[in-house]
N, C-alpha and C positions, 0 to 999 in steps of 0.2 A: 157717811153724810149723803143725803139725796141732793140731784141739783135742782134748780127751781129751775123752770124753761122759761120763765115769763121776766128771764134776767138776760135773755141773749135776742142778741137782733141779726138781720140780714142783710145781704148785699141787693147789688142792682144791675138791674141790663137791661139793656137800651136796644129796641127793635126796630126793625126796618121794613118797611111796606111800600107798596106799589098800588095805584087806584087800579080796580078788580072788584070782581063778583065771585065771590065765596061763599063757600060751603063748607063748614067742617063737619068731618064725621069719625070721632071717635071709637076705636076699636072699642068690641064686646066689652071687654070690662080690665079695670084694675085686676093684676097678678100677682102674689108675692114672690119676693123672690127668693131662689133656693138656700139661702143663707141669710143672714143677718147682722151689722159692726153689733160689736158687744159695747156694753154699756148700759146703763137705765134710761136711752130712747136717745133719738135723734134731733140733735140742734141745729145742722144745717147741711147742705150738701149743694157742690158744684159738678161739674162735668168740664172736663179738657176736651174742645170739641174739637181739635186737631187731630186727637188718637181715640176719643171716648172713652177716657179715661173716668169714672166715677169716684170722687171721695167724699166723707161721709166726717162729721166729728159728733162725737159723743160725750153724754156726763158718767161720773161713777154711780153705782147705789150700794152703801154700806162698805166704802172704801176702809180700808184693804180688799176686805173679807168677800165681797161678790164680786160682781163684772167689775174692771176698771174700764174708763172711758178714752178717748184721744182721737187720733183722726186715724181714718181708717181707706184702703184706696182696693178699689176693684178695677179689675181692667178687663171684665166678663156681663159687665151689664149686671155686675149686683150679686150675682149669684155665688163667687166666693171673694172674699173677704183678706188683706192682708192688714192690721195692725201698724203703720209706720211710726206713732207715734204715742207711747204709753201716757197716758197722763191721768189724773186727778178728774179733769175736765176741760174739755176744747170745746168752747162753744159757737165760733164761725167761723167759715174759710171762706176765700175768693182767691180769684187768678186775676191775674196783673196781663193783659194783652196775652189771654190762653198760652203764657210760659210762666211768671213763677206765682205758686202758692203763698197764700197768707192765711196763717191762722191764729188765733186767741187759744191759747193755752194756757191752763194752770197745772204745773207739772202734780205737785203734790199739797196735799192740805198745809206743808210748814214754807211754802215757797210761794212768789207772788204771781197774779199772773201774768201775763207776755202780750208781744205780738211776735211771730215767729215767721220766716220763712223758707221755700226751698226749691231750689232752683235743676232739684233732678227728679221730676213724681213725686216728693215725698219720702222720699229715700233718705233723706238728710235735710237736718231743717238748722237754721241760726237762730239767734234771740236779735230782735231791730229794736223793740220797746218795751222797758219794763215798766208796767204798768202802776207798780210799787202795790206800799198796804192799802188793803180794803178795796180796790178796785177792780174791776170788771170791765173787760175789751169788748164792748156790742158789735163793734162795726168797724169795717177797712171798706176805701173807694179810691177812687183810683181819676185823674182829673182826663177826660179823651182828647181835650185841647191840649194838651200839655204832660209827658210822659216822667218829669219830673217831679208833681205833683202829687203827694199820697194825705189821708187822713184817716185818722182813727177814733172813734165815738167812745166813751170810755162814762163812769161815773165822775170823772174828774173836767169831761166837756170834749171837746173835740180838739186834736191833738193835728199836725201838719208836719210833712216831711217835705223839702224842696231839693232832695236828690235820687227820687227815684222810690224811697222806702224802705231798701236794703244797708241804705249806706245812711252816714249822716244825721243828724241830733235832729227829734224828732219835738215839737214847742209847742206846750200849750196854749191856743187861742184864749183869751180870758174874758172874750167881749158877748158871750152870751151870759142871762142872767144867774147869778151865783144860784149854786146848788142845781145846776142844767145835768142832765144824765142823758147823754145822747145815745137814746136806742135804733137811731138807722143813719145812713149819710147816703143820697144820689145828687150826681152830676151830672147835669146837660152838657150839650155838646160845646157850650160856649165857655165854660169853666164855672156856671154858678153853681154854686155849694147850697142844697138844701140838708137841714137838719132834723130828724125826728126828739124833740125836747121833752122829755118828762120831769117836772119842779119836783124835789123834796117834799119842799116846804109850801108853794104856793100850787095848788092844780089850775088856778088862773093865766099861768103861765106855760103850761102843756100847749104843744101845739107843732106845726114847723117854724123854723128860721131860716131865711134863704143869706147868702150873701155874693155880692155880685163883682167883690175885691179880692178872691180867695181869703175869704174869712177875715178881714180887716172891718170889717162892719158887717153886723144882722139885721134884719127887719124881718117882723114876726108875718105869717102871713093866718089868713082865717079858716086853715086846712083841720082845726081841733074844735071840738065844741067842749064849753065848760063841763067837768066830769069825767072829759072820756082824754084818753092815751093813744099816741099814734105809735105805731110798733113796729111797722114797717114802711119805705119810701122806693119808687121806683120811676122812673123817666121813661116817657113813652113817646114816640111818634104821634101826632094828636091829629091833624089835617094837611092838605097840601097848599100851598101858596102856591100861584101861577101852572107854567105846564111844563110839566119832567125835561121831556125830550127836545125842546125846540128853545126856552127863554129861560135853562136852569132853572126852571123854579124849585121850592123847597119845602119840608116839612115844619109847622109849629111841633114844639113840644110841649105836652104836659106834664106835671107832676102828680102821683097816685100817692095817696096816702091811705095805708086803712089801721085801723084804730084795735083796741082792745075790750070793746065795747061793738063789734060787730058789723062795723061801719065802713065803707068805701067810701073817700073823696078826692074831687079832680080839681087842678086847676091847670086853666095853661098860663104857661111860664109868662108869656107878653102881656097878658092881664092878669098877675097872679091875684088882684084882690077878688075875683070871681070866680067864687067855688061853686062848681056842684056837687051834689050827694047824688052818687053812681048805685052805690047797694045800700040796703038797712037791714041788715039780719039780725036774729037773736043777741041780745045784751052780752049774753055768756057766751059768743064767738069771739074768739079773736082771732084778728087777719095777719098771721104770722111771717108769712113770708111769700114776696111775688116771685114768676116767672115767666117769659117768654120764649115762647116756640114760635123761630124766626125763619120762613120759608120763600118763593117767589109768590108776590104777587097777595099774600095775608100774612097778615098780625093778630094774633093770639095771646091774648092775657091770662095766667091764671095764678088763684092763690089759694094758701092751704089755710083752711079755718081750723083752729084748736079749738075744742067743745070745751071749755075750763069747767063742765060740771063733772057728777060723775061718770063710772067708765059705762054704766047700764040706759043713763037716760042721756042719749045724743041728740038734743036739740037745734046745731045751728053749725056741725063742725062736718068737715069733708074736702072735698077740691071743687071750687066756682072757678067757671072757663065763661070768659066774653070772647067773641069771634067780631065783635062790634068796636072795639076799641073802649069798652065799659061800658057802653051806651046800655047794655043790657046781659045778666047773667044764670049761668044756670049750674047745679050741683050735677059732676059727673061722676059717685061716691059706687057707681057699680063694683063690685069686687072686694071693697074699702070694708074692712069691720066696722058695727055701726056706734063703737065707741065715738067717734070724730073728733080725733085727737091727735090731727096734722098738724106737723110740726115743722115739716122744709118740703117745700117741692122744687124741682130744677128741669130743664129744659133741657135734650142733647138733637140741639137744631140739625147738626148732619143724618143723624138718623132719625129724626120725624119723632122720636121719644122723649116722653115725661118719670120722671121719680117722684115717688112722695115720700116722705116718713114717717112717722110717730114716733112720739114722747110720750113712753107709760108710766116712767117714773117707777120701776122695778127692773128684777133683776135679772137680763134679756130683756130688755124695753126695749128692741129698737129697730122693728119690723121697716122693708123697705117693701115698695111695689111700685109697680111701671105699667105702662101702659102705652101701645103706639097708637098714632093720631095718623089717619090717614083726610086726605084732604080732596074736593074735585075744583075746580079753579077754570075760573073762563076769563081771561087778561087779555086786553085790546094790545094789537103788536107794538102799538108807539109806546108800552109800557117799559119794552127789554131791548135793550141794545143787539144788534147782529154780530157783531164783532165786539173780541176786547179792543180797548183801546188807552194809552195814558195821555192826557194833555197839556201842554204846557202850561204852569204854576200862573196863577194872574193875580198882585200885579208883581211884574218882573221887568228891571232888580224893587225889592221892597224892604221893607226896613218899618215894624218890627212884623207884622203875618203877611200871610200868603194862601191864595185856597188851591189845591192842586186836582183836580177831575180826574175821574178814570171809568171806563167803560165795564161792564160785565153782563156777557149774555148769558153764562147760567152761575147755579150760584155753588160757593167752594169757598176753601181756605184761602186770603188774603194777607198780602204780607207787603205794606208800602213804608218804606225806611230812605232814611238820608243820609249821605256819605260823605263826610269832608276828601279834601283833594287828594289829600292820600289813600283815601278808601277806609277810613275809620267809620263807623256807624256813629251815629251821630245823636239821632231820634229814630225813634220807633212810633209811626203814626198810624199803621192800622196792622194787625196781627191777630185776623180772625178769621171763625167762617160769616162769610157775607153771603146775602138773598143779588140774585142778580137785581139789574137796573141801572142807573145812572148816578156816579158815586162821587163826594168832594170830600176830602181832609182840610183840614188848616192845618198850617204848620205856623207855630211862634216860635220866631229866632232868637226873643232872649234870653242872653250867655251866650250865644255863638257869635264868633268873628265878625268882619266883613270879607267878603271873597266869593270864590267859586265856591257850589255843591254841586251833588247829584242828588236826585232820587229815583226810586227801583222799586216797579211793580212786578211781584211776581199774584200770578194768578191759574192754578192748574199748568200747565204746559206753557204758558204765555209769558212772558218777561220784556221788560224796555225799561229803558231808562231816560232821563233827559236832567240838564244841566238850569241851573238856578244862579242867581246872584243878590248877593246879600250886600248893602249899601247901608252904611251910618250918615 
């Protein structure tokens, strides 16, 4: 059985930028790479930007009998391939704070599909949700406010887990409109839940849904136009409020939608009834999936267009890079066969590299290719901190958030967690690589105690801690 690729959806990341004058300049061209995940093409692909880890999930074509599909992990930039996950069809993965995996799997055509995770590379994975009959896993996200918070987009609607995602009974939201098929889910940094909706039965109803109670209530917004499908969703940094370095000021964010109909559109989250239309490509592109290439000082969007025609006449599919923040785009398809029939691209922020895929829908569908981005950057110094530094939590003692600052002059893996008095972790508030600059968490303490905490920056060589107090 072939798998359809225009039945899987993707993940989201959330970029971070600095005001700056930029320049990007994209190496010579797209490369493929020495090898290939087997399978009839590619559904989606993350990167573990702690170690550069690359994995990859795939469908079958003509299960048993040709490639089988599953997730697949490189730890060479692409070029060979390990297998960690046999299956039927895996059609999207994401990382949970760059440590654990999550992916939609269908092990075999008499079994249902999942959501699965694993907490060693891929090496072993559990089952978290079964997704029962007839249903299809689009989407896992993950709340940044809050490390307890998971969701899953499924044909069934959007699914919530309040322990993390590994652990714990995972419950259908029921409050979007019957027959919703949620093909994307991004979160802002505040915890609201945008939803990509495709109706069954009503196309009047396609569109996003935001909700601003973790999923206790929706309100549609006017990110869809009647006809078209939104396929993908991703949160972006949009503008600065105030000034970085002297009065905290901060980023609005937007929300990106692009469609199945060829279509980019933006809004930002504090005006969400005010959309613009950022791209208008060919009808038969669809915008499959975003990513961000996160560096000092620029923010880079980009996304992979599927040509849904044939494989000879490529009208409208490739890789669009904005260097504008959508403001404006451009195809950077050098190297790229001109089938344009991308199907995931991913960002590995530490090393300045992109991946794309394709989905050929046969048997060896599932070519990767990369390409590095080099960049030249002129940034005003009030832009980047001199020193790291952590700051004390404000306000302190609070009851129930708190925002905690932290300094970074170049930019690296970050890891800011919470310690109750015994020295148990607690939360896990940021566990990435970060752009340097000037940096705030929130932390929300509900379910924890009242009493003493800690928390603990580690950042390259730099570490400190400092004490909290939590008040009912």
């Amino acid at each position: 059985m072939q798998e359809d690729f225009h039945e899987r959806a993707t993940k989201s990341w959330q970029a971070t930028f600095i005001t700056a004058f930029v320049i990007s300049l994209s190496a010579a061209q797209w490369v493929q790479t020495a090898n290939s995940p087997k399978g009839s093409g590619i559904t989606d692909l993350v990167v573990k930007q702690s170690n550069g880890y690359l994995f990859a999930t795939t469908g079958s074509f003509n299960w048993p009998n040709a490639d089988t599909g599953g997730v697949h992990r490189s730890t060479d930039g692409g070029d060979t391939w390990t297998r960690v996950f046999p299956a039927y069809i895996a059609r999207t993965i994401a990382l949970k704070q760059d440590s654990i995996l999550f992916a939609s799997v269908w092990p075999t055509p008499t079994q249902t599909e999942g959501l699965y995770y694993s907490t060693n590379n891929g090496t072993t994975w559990n089952l978290t949700w079964d997704g029962g009959p007839s249903n299809n896993v689009f989407a896992v996200a993950f709340d940044p406010s809050n490390p307890l918070r998971a969701y899953n987009g499924s044909r069934y609607g959007i699914a919530r887990n309040l322990s993390g995602g590994t652990t714990g009974a995972w419950s259908i939201i029921s409050n979007l409109p019957l027959g919703s098929w949620v093909r994307d889910i991004a979160i802002d940094q505040n915890g609201w839940v945008f939803v990509a909706v495709q109706h069954q039965s009503n196309p009047n109803l396609n569109g996003v849904y935001y909700s601003t109670n973790q999923g206790q209530s929706f309100v549609r917004t006017g990110l869809s136009a009647v006809g078209d499908t939104v396929s993908s969703l991703i949160v972006v940094r949009d503008s600065l409020v105030g000034t970085v370095a002297s009065s905290g000021g901060s980023y609005l964010e937007a929300i990106v939608a692009g469609t199945t109909n060829g279509k980019v559109r933006k809004a930002v989250i504090l005006g969400i009834l005010t959309v613009q239309l950022l791209y208008s490509g060919p009808a038969n592109a669809e915008m499959s999936t975003f990513a961000h290439l996160r560096r000092v000082a620029w923010d880079l969007i980009y996304i992979a267009a599927y040509d849904k025609g044939s494989l000879a006449a490529n009208t409208g599919g490739g890789i669009l890079e904005s260097t504008d923040r959508g403001a404006s785009w451009r195809f950077i398809n050098e190297g790229l066969p001109t089938s344009g029939k991308m199907s995931a691209i991913e960002a590995d922020s530490a090393a300045s590299k992109l991946y794309a895929g394709m989905f050929l829908d046969q048997n060896n569908g599932g070519p990767i290719y990369r390409r590095t981005i080099i960049t030249a950057v002129r940034s005003t110094s009030s832009d980047v901190p001199r020193v790291f530094s952590l700051h004390q939590n404000f306000p302190n003692p609070f009851n129930p958030t708190t925002t905690i600052r932290f300094d970074l002059p170049a930019a690296g893996f970050v890891s800011l967690r919470v310690f109750d008095i015994l020295g148990r972790e607690v939360r896990t508030l940021v566990s990435e690589v970060q752009d340097a600059g000037f940096k705030s968490a929130r932390l929300d303490a509900n379910g924890l105690a009242s009493g003493v905490y800690f928390y603990k920056l580690n950042a390259g060589s730099f570490s400190a801690s400092k004490k909290l107090l939590i008040v009912r």
